[in-house]
Biopython code that builds the backbone (N, CA, C, O; Angstrom):
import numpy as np
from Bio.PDB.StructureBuilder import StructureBuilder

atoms = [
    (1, "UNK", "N", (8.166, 21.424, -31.191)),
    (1, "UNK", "CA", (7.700, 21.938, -29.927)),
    (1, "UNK", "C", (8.910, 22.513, -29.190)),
    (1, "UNK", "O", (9.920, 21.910, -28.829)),
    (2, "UNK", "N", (8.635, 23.659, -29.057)),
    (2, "UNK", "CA", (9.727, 24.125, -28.382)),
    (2, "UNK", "C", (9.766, 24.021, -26.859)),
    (2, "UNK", "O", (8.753, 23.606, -26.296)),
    (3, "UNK", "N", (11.297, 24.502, -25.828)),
    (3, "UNK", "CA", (10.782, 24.470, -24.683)),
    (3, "UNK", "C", (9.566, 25.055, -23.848)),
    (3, "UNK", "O", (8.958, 24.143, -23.287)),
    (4, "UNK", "N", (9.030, 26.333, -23.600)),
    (4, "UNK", "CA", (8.170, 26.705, -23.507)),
    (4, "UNK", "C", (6.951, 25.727, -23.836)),
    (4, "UNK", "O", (6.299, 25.257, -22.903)),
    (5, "UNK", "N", (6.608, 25.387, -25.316)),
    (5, "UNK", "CA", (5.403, 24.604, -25.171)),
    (5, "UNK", "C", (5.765, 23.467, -24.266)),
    (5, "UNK", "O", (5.056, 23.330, -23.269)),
    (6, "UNK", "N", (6.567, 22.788, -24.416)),
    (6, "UNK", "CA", (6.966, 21.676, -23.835)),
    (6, "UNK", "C", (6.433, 21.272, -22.028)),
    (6, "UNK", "O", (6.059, 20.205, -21.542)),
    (7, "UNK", "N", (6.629, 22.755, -21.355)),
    (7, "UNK", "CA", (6.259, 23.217, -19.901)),
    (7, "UNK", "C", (4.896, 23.188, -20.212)),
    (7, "UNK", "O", (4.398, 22.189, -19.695)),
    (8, "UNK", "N", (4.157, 23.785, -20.772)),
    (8, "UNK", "CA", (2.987, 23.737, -20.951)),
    (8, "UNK", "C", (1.913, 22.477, -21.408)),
    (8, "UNK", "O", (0.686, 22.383, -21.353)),
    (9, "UNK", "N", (2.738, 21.776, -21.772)),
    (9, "UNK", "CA", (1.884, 20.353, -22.157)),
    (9, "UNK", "C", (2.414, 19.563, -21.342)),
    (9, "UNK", "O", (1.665, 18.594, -21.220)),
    (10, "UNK", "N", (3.475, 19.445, -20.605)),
    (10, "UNK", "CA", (3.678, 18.674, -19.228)),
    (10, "UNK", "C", (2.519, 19.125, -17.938)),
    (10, "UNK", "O", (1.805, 18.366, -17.283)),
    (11, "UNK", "N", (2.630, 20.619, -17.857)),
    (11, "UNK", "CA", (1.485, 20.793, -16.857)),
    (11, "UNK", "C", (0.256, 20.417, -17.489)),
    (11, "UNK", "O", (-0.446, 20.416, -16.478)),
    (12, "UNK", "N", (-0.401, 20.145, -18.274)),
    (12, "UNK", "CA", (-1.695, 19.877, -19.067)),
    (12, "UNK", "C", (-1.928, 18.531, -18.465)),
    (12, "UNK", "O", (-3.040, 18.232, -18.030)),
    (13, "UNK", "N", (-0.913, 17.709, -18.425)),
    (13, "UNK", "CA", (-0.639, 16.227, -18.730)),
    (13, "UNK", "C", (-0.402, 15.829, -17.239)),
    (13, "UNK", "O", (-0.414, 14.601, -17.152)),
    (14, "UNK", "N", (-0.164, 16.513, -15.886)),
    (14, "UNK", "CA", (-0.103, 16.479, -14.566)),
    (14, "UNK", "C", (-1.340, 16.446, -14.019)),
    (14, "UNK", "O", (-1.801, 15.650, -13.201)),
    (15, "UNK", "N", (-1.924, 17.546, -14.639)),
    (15, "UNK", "CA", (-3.195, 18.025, -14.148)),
    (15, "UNK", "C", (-4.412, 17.347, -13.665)),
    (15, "UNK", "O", (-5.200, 17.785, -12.826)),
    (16, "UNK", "N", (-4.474, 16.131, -14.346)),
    (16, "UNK", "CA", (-5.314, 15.315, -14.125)),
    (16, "UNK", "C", (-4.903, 13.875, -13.522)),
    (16, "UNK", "O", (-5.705, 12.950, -13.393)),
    (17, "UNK", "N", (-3.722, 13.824, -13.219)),
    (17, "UNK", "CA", (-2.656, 12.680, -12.579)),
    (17, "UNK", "C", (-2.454, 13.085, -11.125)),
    (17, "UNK", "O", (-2.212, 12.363, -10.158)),
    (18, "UNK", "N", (-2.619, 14.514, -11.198)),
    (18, "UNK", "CA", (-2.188, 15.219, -9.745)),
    (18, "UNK", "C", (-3.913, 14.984, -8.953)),
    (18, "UNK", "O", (-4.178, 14.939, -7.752)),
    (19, "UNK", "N", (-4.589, 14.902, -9.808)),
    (19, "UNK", "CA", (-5.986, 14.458, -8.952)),
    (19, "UNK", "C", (-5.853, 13.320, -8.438)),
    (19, "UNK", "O", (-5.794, 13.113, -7.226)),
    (20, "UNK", "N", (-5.789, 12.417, -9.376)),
    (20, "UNK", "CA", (-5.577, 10.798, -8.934)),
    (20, "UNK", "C", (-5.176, 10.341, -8.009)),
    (20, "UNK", "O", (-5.814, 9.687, -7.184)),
    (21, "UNK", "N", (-3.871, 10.653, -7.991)),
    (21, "UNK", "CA", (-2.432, 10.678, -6.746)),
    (21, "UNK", "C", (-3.184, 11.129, -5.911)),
    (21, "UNK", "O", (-3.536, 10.218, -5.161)),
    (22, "UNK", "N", (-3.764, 12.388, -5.559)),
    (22, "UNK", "CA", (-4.584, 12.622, -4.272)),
    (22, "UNK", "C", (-5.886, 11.804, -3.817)),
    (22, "UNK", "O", (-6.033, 11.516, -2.630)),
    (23, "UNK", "N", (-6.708, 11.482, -4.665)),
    (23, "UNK", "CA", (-7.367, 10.833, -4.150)),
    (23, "UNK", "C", (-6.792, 9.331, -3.810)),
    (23, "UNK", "O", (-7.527, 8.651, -3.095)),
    (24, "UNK", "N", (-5.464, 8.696, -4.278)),
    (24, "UNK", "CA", (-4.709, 7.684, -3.892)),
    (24, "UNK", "C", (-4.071, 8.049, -2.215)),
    (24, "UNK", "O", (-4.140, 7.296, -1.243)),
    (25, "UNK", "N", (-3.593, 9.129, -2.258)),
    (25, "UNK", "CA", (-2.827, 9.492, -0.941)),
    (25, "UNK", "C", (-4.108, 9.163, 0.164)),
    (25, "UNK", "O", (-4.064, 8.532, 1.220)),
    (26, "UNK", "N", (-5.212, 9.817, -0.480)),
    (26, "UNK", "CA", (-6.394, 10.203, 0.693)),
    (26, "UNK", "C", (-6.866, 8.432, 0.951)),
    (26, "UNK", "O", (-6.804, 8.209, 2.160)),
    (27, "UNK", "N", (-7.164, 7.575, 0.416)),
    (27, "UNK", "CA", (-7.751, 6.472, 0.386)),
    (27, "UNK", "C", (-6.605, 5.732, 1.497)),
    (27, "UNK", "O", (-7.030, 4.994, 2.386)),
    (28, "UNK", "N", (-5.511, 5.939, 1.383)),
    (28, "UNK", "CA", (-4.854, 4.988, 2.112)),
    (28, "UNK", "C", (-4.922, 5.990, 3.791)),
    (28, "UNK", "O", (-5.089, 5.198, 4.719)),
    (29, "UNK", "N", (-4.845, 7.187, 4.183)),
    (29, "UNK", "CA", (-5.028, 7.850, 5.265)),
    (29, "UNK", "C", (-5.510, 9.434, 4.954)),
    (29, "UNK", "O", (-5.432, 10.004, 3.866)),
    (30, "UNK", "N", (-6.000, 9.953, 6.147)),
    (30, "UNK", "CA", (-6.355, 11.124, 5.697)),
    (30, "UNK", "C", (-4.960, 12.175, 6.014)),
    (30, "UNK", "O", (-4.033, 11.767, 6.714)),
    (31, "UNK", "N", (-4.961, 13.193, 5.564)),
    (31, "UNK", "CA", (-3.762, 14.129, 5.370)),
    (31, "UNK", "C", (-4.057, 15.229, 5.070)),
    (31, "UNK", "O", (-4.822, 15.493, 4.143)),
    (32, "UNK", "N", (-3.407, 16.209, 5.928)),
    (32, "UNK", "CA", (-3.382, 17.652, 5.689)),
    (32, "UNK", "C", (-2.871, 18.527, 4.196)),
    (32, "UNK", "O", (-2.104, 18.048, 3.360)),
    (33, "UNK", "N", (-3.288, 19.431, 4.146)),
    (33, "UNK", "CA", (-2.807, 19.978, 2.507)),
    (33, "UNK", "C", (-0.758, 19.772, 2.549)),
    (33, "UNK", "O", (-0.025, 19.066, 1.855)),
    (34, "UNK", "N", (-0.508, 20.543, 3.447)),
    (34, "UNK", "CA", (1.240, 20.146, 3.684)),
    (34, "UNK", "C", (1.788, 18.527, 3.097)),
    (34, "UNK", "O", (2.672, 17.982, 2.435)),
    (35, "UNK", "N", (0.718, 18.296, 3.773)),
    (35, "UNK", "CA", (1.518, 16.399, 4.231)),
    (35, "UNK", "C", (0.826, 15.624, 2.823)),
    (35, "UNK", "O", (0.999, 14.416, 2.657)),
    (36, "UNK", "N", (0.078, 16.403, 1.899)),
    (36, "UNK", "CA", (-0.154, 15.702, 0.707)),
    (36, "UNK", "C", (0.716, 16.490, -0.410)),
    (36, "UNK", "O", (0.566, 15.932, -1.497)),
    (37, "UNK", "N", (1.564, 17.592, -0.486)),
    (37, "UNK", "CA", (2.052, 17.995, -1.070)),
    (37, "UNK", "C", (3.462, 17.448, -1.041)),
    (37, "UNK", "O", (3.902, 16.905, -2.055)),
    (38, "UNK", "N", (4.313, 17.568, 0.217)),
    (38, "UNK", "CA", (5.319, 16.653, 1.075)),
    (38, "UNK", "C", (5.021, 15.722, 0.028)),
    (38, "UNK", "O", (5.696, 15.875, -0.991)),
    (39, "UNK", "N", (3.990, 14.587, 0.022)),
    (39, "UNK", "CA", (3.477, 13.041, 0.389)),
    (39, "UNK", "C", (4.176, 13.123, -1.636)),
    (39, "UNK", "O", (5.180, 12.538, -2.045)),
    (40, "UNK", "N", (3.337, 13.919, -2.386)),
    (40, "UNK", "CA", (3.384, 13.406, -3.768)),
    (40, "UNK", "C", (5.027, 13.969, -4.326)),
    (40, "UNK", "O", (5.599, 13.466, -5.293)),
    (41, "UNK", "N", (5.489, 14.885, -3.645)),
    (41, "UNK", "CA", (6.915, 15.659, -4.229)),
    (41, "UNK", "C", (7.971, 14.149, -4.074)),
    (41, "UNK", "O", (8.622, 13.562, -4.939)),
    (42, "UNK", "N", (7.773, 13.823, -2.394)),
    (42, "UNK", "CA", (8.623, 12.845, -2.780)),
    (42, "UNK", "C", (8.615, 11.604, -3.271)),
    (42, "UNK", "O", (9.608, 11.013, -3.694)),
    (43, "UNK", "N", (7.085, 11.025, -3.212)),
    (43, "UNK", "CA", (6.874, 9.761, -3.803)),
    (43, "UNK", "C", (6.943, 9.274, -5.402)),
    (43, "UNK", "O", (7.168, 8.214, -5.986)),
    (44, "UNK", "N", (6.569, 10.879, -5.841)),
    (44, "UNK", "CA", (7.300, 10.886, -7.237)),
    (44, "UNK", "C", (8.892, 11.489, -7.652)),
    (44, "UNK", "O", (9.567, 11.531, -8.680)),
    (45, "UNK", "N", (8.989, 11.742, -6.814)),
    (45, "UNK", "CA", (10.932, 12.566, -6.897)),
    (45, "UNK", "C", (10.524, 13.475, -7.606)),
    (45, "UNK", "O", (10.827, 13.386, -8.795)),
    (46, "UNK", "N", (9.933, 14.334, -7.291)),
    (46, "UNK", "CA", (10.041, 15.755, -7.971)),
    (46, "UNK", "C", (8.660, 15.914, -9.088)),
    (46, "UNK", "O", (8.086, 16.994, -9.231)),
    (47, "UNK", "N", (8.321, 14.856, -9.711)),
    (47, "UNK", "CA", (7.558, 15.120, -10.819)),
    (47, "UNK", "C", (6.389, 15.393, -10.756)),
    (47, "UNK", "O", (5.955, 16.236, -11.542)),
    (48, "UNK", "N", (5.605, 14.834, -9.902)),
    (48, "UNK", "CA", (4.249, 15.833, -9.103)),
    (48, "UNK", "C", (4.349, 16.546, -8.044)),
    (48, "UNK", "O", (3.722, 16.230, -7.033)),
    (49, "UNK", "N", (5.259, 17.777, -8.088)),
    (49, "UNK", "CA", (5.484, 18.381, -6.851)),
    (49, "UNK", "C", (4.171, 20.004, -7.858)),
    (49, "UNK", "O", (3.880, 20.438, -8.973)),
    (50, "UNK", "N", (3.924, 20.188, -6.579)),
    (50, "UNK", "CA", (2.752, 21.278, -6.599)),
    (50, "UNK", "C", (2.661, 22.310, -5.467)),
    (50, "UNK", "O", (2.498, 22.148, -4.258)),
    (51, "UNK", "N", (2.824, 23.498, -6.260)),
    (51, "UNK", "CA", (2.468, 24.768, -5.020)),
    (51, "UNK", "C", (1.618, 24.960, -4.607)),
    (51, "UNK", "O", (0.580, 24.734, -5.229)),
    (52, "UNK", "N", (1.598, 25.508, -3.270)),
    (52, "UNK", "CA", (0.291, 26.005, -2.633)),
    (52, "UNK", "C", (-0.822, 26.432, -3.119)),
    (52, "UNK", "O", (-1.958, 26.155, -2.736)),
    (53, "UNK", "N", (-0.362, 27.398, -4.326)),
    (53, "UNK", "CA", (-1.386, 28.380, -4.631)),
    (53, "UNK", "C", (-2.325, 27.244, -6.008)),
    (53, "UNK", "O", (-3.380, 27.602, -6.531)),
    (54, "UNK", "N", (-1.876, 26.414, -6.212)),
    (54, "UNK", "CA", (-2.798, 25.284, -7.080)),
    (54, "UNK", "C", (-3.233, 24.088, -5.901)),
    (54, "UNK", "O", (-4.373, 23.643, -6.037)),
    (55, "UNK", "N", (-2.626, 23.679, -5.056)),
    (55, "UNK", "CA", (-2.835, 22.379, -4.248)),
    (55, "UNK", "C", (-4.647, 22.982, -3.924)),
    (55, "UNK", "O", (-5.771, 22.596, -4.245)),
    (56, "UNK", "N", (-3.995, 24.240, -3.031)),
    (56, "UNK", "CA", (-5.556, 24.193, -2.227)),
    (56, "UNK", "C", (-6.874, 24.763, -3.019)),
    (56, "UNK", "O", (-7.980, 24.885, -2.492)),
    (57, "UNK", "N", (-6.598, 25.049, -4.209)),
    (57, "UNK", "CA", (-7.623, 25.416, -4.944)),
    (57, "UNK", "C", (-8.011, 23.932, -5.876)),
    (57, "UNK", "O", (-8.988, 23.797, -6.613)),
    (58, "UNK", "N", (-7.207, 23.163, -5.665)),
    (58, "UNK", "CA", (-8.050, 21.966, -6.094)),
    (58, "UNK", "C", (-8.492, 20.866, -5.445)),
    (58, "UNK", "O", (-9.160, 19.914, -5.847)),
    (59, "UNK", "N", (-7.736, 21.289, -3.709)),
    (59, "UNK", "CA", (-8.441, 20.204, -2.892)),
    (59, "UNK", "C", (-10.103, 20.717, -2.463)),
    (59, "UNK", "O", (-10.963, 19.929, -2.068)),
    (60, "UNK", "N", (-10.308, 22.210, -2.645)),
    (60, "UNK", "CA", (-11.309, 22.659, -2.707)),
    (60, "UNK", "C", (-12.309, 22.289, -3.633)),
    (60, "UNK", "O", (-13.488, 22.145, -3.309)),
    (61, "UNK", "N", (-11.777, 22.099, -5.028)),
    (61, "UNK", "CA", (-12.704, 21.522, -6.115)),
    (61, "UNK", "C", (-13.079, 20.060, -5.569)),
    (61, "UNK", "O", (-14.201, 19.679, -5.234)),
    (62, "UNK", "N", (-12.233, 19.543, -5.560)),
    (62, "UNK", "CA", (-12.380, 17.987, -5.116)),
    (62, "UNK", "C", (-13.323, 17.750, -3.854)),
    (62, "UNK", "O", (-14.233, 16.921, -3.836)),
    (63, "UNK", "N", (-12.992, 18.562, -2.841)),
    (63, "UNK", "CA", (-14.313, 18.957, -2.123)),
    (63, "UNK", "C", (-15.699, 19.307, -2.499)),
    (63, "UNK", "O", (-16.633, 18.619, -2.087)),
    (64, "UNK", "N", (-15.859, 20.185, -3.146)),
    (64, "UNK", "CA", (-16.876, 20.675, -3.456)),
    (64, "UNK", "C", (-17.243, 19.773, -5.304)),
    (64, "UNK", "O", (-17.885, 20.139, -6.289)),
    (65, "UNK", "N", (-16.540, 18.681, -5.022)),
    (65, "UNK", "CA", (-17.533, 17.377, -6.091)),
    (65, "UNK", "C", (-17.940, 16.756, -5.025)),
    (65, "UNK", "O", (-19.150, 16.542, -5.102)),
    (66, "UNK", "N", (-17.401, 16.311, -3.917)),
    (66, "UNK", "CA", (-17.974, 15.267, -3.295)),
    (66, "UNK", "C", (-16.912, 14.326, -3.020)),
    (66, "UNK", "O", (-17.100, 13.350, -2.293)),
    (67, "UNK", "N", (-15.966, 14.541, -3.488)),
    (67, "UNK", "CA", (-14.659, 13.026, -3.489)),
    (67, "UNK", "C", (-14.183, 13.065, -2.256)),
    (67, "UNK", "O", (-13.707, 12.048, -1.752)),
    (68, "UNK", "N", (-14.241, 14.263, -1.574)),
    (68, "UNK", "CA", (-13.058, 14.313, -0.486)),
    (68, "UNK", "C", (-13.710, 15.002, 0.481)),
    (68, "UNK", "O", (-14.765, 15.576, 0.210)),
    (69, "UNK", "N", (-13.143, 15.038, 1.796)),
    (69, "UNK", "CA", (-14.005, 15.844, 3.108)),
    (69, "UNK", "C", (-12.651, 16.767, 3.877)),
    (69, "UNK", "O", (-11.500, 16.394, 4.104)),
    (70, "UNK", "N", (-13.186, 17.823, 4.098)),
    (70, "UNK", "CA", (-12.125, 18.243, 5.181)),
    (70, "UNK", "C", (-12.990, 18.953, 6.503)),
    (70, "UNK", "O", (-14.036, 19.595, 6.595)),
    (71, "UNK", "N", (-11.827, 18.407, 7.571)),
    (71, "UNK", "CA", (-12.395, 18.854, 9.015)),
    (71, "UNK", "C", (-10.800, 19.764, 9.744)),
    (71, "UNK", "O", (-9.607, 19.468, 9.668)),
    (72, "UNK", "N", (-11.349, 20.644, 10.254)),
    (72, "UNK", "CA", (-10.208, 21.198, 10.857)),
    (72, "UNK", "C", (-10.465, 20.485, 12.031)),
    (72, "UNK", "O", (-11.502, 20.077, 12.555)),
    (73, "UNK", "N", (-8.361, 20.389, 12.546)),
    (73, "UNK", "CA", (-8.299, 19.258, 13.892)),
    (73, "UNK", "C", (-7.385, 20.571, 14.375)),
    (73, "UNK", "O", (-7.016, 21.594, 13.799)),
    (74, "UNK", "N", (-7.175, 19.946, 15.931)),
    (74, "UNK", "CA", (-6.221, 21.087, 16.437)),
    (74, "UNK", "C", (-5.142, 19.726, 16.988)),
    (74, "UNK", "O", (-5.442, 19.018, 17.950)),
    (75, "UNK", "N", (-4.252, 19.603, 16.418)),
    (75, "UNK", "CA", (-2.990, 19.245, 16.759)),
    (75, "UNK", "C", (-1.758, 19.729, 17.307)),
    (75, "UNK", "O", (-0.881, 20.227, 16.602)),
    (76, "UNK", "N", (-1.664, 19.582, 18.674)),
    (76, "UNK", "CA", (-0.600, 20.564, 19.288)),
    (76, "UNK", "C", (-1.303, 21.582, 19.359)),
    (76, "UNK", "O", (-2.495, 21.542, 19.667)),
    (77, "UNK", "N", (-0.609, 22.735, 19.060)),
    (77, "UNK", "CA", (-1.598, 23.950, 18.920)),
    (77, "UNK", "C", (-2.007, 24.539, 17.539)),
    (77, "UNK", "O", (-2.695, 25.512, 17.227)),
    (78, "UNK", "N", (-1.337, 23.600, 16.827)),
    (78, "UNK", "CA", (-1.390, 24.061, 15.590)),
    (78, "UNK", "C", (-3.098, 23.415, 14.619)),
    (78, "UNK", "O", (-3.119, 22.201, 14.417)),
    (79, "UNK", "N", (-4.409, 24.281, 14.087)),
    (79, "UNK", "CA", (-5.029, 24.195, 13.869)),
    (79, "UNK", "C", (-4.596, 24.310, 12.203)),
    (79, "UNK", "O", (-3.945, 25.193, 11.644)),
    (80, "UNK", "N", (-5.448, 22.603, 11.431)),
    (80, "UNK", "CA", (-5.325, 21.679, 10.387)),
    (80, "UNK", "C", (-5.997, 21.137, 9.781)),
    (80, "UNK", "O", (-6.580, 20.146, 10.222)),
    (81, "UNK", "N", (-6.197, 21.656, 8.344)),
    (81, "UNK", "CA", (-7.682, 20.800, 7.722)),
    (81, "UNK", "C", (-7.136, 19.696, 7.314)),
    (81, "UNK", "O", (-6.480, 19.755, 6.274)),
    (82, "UNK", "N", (-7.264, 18.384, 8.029)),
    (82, "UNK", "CA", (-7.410, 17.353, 7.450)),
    (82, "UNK", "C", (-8.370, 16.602, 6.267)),
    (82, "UNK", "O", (-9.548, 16.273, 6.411)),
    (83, "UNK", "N", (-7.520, 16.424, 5.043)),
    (83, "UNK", "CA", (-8.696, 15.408, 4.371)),
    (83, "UNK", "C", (-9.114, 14.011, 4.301)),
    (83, "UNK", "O", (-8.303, 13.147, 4.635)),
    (84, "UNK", "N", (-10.144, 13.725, 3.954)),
    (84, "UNK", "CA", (-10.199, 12.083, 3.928)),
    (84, "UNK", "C", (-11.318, 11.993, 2.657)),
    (84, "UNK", "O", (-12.329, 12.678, 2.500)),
    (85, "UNK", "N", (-10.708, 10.761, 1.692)),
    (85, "UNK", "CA", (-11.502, 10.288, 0.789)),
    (85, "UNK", "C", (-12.714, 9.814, 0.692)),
    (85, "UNK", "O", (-12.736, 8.616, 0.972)),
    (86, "UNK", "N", (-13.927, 10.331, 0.362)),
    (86, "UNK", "CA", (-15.510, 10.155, 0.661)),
    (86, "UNK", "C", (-15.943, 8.839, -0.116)),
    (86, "UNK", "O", (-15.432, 8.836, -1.236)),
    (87, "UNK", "N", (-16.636, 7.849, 0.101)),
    (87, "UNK", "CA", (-17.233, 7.024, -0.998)),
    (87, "UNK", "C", (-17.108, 7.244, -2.264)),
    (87, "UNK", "O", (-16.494, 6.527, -3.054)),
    (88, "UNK", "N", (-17.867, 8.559, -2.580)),
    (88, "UNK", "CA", (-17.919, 8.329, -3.679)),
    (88, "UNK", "C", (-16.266, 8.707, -4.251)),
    (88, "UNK", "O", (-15.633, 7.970, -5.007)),
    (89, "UNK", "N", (-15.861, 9.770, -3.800)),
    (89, "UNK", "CA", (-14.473, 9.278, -4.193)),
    (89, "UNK", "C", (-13.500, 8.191, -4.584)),
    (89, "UNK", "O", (-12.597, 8.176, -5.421)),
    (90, "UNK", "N", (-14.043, 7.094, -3.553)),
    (90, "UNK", "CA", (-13.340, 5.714, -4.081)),
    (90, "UNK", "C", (-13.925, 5.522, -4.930)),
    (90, "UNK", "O", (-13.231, 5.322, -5.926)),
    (91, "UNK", "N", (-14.739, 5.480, -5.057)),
    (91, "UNK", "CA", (-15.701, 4.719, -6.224)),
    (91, "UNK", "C", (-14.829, 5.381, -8.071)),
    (91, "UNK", "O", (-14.514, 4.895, -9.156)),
    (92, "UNK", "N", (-14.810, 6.412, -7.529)),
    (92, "UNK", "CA", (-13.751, 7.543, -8.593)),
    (92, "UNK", "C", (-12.639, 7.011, -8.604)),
    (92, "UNK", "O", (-12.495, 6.175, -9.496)),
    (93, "UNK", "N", (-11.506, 7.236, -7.722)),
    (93, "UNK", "CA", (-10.651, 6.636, -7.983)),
    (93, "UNK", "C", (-10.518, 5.167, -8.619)),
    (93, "UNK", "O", (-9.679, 5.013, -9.507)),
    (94, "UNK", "N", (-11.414, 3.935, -8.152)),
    (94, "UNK", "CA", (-11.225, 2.887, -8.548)),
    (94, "UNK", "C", (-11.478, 3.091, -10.352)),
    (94, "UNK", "O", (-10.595, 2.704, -11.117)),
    (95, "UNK", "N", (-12.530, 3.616, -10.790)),
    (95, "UNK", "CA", (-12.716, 4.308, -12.282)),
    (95, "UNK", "C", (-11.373, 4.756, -12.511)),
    (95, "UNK", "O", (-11.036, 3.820, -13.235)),
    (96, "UNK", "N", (-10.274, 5.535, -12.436)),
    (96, "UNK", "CA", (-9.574, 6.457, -12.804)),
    (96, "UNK", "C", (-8.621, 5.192, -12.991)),
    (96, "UNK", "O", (-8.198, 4.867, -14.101)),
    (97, "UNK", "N", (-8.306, 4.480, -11.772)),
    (97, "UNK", "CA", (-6.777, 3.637, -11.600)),
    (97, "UNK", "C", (-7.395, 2.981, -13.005)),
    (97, "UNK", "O", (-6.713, 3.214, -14.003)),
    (98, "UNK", "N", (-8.794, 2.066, -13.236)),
    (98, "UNK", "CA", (-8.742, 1.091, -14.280)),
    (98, "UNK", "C", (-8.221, 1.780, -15.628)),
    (98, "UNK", "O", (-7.456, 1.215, -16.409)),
    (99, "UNK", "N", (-8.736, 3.089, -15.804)),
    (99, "UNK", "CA", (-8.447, 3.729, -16.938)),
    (99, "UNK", "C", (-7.416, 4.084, -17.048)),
    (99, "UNK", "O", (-6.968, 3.769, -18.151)),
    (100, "UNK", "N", (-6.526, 4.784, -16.260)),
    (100, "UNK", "CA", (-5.120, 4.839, -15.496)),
    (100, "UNK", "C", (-4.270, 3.834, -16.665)),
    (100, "UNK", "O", (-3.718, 4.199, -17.704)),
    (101, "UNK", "N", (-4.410, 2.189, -15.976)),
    (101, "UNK", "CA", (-4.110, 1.696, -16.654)),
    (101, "UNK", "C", (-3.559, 0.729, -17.827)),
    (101, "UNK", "O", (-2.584, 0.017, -18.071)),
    (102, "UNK", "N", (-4.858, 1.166, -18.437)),
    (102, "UNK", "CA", (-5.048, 0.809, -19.723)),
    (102, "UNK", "C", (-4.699, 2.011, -20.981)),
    (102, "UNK", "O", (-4.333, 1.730, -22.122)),
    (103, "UNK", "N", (-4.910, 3.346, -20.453)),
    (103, "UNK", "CA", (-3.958, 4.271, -21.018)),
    (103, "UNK", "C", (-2.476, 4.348, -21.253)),
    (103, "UNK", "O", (-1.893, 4.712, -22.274)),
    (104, "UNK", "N", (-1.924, 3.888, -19.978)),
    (104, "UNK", "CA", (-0.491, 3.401, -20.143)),
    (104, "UNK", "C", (-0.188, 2.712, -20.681)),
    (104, "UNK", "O", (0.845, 2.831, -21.340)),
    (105, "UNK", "N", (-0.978, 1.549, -20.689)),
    (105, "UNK", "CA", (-0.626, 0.184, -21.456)),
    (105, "UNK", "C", (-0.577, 0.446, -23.186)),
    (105, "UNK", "O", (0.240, -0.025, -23.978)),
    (106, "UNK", "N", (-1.805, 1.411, -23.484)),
    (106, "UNK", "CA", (-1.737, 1.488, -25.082)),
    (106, "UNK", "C", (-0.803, 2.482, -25.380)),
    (106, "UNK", "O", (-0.285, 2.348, -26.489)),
    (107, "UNK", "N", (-0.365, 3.622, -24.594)),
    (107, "UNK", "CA", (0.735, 4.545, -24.986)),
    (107, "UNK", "C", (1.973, 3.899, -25.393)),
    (107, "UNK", "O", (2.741, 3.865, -26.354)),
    (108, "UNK", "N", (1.788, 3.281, -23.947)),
    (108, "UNK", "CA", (3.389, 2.433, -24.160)),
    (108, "UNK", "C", (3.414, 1.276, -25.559)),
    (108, "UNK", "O", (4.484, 0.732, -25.830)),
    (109, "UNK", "N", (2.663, 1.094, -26.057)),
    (109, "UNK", "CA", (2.146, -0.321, -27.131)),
    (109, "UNK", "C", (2.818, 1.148, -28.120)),
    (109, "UNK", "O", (3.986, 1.155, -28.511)),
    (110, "UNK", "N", (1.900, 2.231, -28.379)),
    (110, "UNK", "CA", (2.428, 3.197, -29.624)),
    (110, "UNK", "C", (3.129, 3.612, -29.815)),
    (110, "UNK", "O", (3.425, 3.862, -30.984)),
    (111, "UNK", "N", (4.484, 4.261, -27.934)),
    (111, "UNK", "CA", (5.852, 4.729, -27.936)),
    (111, "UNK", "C", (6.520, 3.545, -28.356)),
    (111, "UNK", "O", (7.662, 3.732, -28.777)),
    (112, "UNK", "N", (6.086, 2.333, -28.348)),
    (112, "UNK", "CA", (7.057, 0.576, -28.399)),
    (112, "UNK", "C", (7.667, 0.475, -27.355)),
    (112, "UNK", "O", (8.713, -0.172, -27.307)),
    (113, "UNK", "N", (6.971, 1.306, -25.914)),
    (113, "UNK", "CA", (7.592, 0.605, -25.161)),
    (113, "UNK", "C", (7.111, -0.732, -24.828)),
    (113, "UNK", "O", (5.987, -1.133, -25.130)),
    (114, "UNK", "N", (8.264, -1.630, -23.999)),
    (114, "UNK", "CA", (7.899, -2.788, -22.832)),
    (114, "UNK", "C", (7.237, -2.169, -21.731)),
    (114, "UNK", "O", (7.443, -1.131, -21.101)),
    (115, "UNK", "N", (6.228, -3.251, -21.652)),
    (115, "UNK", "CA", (5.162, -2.489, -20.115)),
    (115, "UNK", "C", (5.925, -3.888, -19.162)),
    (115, "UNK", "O", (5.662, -4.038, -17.969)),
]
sb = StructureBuilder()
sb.init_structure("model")
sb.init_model(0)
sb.init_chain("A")
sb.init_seg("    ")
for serial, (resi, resn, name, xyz) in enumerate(atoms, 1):
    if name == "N":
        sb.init_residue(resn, " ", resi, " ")
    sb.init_atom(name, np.array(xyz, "f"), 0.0, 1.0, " ", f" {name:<3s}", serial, name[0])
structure = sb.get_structure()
């Protein structure tokens, strides 16, 4: 695998981790698209950091399943779609974390790592 593929199967492999993490960010408070992008760049040091032009086209998907809600607030003067995690969203996330992991657990069993 060269570098090139290498970029390409890391983003493959985000893609569905970068959902998670958001619906994790959203469950504990609600947060603007900024302040969840901010929220995951640094809580992972760099490794789920995500641009604009993907963030809001998937907080939109995630919206339009049902997981997540957004309301524009006017803060200061500055007007802000806040999100917040919907029921059934938790209900999702709690599914995802169990599978979450137990995926880790058997990867790490096949890389030999210690969990």
């Amino acid at each position: 695998m060269d570098g090139s593929e290498t970029v390409k199967w890391q983003i493959e492999l985000k893609r569905g981790i970068i959902e998670m993490c958001i619906l994790a960010l959203l469950s504990r408070k609600e947060m603007y698209g900024y302040e969840i992008s901010k929220a995951l760049d640094k809580l992972s040091e760099g490794i789920l950091s995500i641009e604009e032009g993907t963030l809001y086209p998937l907080l939109r998907r995630l919206e339009r399943r049902g997981y997540i809600k957004g309301e524009w607030k006017i803060v200061g003067e500055k007007a802000r779609k806040y999100y917040a995690i919907t029921p059934r969203g938790l209900s999702v996330l709690v599914r995802m974390r169990n599978f979450w992991r137990k995926m880790v657990e058997s990867v790490n069993l096949i890389l030999g790592e210690e969990i």
